[in-house]
N, C-alpha and C positions, 0 to 999 in steps of 0.2 A: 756425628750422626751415622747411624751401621746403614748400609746397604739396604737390610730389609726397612729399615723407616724409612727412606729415602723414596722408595718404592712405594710407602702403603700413602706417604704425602704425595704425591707425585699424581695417585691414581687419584686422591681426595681434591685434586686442583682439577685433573681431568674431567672429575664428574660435576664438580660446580659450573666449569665453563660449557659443559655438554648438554646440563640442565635445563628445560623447558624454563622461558623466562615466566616469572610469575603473573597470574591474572587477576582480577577480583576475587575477592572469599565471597563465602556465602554471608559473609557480617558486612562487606562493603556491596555487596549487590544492593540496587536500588530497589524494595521490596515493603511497599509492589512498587512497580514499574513505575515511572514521570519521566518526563523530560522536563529539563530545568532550567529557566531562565538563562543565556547564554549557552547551553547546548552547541557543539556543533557537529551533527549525526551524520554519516555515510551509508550507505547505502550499498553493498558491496553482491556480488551475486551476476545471477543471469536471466535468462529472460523477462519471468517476471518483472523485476524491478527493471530493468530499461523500459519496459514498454506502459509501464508506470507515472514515467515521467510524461509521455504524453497525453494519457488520460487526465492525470494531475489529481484522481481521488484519494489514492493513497495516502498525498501529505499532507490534503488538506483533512481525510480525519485525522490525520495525527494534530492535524496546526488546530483542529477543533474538543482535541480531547485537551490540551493543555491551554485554554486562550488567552491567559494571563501570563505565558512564559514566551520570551522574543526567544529563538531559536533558530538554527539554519539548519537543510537538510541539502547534501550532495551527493546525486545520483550518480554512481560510478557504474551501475547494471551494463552489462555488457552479453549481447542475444549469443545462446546456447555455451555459455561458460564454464568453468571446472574450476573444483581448486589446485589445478596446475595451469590453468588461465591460459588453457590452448588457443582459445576466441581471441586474446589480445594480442599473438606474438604480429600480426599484419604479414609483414615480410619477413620477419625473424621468426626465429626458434621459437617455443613456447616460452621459455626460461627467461628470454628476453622479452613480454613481452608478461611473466610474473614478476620480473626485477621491477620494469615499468610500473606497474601496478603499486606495489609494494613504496615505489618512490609518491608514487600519486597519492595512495591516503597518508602517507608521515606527514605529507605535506600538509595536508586536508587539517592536521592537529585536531581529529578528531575527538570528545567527548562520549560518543554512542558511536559503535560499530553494527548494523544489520549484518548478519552473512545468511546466503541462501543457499546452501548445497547440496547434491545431492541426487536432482532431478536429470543429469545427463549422464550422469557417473555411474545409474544404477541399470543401465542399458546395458553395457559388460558385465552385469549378472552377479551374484554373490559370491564370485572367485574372484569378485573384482575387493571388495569389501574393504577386507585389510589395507589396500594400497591408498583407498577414498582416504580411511580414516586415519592413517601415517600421516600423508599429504595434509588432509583438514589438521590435523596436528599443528604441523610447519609453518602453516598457513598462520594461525592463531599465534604460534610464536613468535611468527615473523613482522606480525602486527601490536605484540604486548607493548614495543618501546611505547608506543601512544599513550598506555594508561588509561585507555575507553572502556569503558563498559562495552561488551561484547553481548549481543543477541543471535542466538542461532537457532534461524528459522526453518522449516519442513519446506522440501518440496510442495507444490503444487503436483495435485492428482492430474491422472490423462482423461478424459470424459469420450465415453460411445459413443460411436457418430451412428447415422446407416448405413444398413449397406449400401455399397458392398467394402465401405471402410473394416478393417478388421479391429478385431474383439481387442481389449487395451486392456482386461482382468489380467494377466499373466502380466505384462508390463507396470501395473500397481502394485502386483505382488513386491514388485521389487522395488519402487519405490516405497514400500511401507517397512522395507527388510534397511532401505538405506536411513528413513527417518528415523527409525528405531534405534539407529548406532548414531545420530547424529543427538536424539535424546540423551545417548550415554555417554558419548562425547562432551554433552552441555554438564553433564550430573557431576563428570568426573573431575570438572575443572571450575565447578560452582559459578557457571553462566544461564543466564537468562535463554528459556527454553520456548518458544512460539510454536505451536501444535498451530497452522492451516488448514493441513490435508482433511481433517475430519469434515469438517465442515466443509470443503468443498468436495468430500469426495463423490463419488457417482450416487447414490442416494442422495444426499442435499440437494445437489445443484438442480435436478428435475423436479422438484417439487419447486425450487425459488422458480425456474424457468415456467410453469404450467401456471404457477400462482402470476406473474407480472404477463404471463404471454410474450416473453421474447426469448431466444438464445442468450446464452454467457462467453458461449465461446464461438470463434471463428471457424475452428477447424478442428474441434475436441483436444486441440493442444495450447493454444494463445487464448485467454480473456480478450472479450469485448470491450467497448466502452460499460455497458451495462454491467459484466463479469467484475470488472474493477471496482464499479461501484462497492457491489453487493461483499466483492473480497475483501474491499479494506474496512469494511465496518467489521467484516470478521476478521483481518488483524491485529483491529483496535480492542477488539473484545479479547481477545486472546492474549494480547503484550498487558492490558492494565488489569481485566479481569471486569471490568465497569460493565451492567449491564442496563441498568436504571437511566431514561432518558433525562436530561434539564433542559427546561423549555425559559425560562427566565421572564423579564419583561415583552410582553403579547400584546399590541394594541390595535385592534379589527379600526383601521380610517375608514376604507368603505365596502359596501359591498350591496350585492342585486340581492333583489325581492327572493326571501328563499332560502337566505347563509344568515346564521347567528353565532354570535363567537359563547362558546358556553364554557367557564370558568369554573366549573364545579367540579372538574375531572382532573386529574393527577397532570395531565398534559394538554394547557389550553385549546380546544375541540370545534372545529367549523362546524356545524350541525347545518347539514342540507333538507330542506324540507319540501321542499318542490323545486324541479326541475323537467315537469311536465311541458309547459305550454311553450318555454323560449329554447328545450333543449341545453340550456346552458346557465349556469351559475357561475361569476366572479365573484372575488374577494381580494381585499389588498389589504395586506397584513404587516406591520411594522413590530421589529424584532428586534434584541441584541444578539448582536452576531457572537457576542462572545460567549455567550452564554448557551447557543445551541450548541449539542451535542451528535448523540443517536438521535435525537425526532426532534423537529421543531414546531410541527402544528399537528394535529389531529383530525381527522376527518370521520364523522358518523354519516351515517343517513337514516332519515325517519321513514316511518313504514307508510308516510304520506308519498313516498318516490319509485314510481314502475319498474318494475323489471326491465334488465336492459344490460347492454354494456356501457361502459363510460367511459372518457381517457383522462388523466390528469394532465395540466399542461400549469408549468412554471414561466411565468415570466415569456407569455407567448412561445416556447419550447414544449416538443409535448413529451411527456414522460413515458407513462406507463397503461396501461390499458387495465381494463379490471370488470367484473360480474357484481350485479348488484341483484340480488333477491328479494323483492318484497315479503315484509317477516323474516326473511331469511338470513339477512345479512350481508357483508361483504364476503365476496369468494376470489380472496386474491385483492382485494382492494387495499387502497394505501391508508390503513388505520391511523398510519403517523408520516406524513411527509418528509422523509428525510433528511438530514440538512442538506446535502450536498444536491439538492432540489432546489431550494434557497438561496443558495451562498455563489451565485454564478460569478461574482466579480472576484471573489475570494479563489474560485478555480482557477478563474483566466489567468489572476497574476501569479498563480504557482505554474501554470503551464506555460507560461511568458518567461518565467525565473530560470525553468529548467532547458526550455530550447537554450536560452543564452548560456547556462552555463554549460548546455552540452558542447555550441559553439568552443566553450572557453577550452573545453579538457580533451573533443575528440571533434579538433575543425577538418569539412570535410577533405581539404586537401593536404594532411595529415605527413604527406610523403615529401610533398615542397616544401612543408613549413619546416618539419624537424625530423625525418628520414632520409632516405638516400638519393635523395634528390636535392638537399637542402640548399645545395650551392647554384639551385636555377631561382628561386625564392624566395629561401629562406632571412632574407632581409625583413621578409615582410610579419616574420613570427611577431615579431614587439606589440605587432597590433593584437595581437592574440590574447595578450595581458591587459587589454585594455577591456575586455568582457566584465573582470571583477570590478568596474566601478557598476557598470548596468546592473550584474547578478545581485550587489549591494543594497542597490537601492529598490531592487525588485525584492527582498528582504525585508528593508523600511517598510515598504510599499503591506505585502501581506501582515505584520502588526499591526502595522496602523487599520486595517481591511477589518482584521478580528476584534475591535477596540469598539466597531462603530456601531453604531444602530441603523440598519437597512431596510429597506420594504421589498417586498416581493408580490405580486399578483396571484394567486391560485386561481386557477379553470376548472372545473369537471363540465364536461361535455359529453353529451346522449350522441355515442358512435355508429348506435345500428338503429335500424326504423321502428320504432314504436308497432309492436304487435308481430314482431319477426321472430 
């Protein structure tokens, strides 16, 4: 063989091994979207998703948009992240603390990959750009051996505060400049594409906010408990496309003078017709859990019901506040009670799942168990492993949750004085 072949094979071996490992095509993308019986999805990113876990909404729309499919979901979120995973190095380098990571989902064998990025990255400005998108490159590389279906999702918008907080328009700019490469990033590599930011961006969120009467966010930067709610129906909506609620099997056991279950409407419907004299109307309503969705019950009111405000309350918890206009209508009122109003036992044991397994992957003495400290300790790491039977059967535990058929109580209650 001459010299020049020698050369032109040589460079042919070079660039194979140099090659981006390959990922889904667009013929093996899930499309549309599901999760699939045995699933087992990651959760990869930063703020957002860790502070996810404690809320617990996020998975259980997911656990409510598929409820016929057993799946596991592990949150890896780690607060103010990058995809050079500077938040993880602890006491080491960043590199060390991407290797880390890197080691943690192979292991995870995940099935669905989420990645979130973007949202810290885009704070160095669009001379930063090029370096994100190398990096997110690497990154997706460095996670193909799994064979996951890969979802890459948009930052989260920064939301106005008042003053004398400052104006956060120029800082969106740039996150819209980063989701934008992060769409061309998904197009280029025929990955599953989650658009968030519209919908939460500064336009939406005040209207969801003025309609329920409460904040979404803490501090124009972090979702609330409320923020999380309202976000993961939007990125349930936006990973399946589903818009259309399933209300399933509906059976009104009891309820006060005043509520009638009306069945004639696409979404079986409490109809309040007086809530004049006791200020307050119950109902207890028996569901399948697996079968709600986006709304599990309906709420009207008849033009027999005074102007007023009201609150909703589940299950003795009160929800949301709302305007009610005679003739008028609801103004911000809960048309449809959302599952994740309903399904409290379904949340708890997602929020129960993820404390433990945060235990399992980031316990807080992190430095004794398996850093450099290990040899004051580190004997006691073994117990560490002993998380995944708990997170296990907190697994079991949420199937079998989504399987069952539950009751819930609904309240509307008269919050201001008649004639105010």
């Amino acid at each position: 063989m001459t010299l020049r072949k020698l050369t032109f094979v040589a460079l042919l071996w070079a660039f194979a091994l140099n090659a981006p490992l390959p990922t889904a095509s667009a013929a093996e993308r899930r499309e549309p979207f599901e999760l699939r019986d045995g699933d087992r999805v990651v959760l990869l990113g930063g703020t957002f998703f860790e502070r996810a876990q404690r809320y617990g909404y996020l998975e259980t729309a997911m656990q409510l948009r598929f409820p016929d499919r057993k799946f596991s979901v592990r949150n890896l979120g780690w607060s103010a992240d990058t995809v050079f995973a500077e938040s993880r190095g602890i006491f080491d380098a960043p590199d060390k603390g991407y290797a880390r990571m890197i080691e943690q989902v192979l292991g995870l064998k995940p099935t669905v990959i989420f990645l979130q990025y973007g949202g810290n990255e885009s704070f160095n400005g669009e001379a930063y750009l090029d370096t994100f998108v190398k990096q997110y490159e690497k990154l997706l590389d460095d996670l193909a051996p799994t064979h996951a279906e890969m979802v890459l999702v948009t930052p989260v918008p920064l939301w106005q505060m008042p003053n004398p907080l400052p104006d956060v328009s120029s800082a969106n700019a740039k996150r819209q400049v980063f989701s934008a490469a992060v769409q061309k990033l998904a197009a280029r590599r025929s990955l599953k594409f989650v658009d968030i930011s519209t919908q939460l961006s500064q336009d939406a969120v005040p209207r969801w906010e003025k309609a329920f009467n409460r904040p979404l966010t803490e501090d124009g930067v972090t979702l609330n408990a409320g923020g999380y709610r309202f976000a993961s129906d939007v990125f349930c909506h936006a990973l399946t496309g589903e818009v259309a609620p399933s209300s399933g099997h509906l059976t009104l056991k009891k309820a006060s003078l005043g509520v009638a279950l009306d069945r004639s409407k696409p979404v079986p419907t409490l109809t309040i017709s007086s809530i004049r004299d006791s200020q307050r109307v119950a109902a207890t309503v028996e569901f399948e859990l697996a079968a709600v969705r986006r709304g599990s019950v309906g709420i009207a009111f008849s033009s027999d019901v005074t102007s007023g405000r009201y609150e909703l309350i589940v299950d003795g918890k009160p929800q949301i506040e709302f305007e009610y206009k005679a003739n008028g209508g609801l103004r911000g009122g809960p048309s449809l009670v959302p599952a994740a109003y309903v399904t409290t036992a379904l949340l708890e044991a997602t929020i129960d799942k993820n404390q433990m397994y945060f235990h399992r992957w980031r316990p807080q003495n992190v430095t004794y168990l398996f850093l450099f400290r290990k040899h004051e300790q580190g004997n006691n790491a073994k117990e560490v492993e002993e998380f995944e039977e708990i997170v296990a059967k907190l697994d079991d535990r949420i199937f079998e949750l989504k399987q069952k058929t539950t009751e819930a109580t609904i309240e509307i209650v008269r919050v201001d004085k008649a004639g105010e």
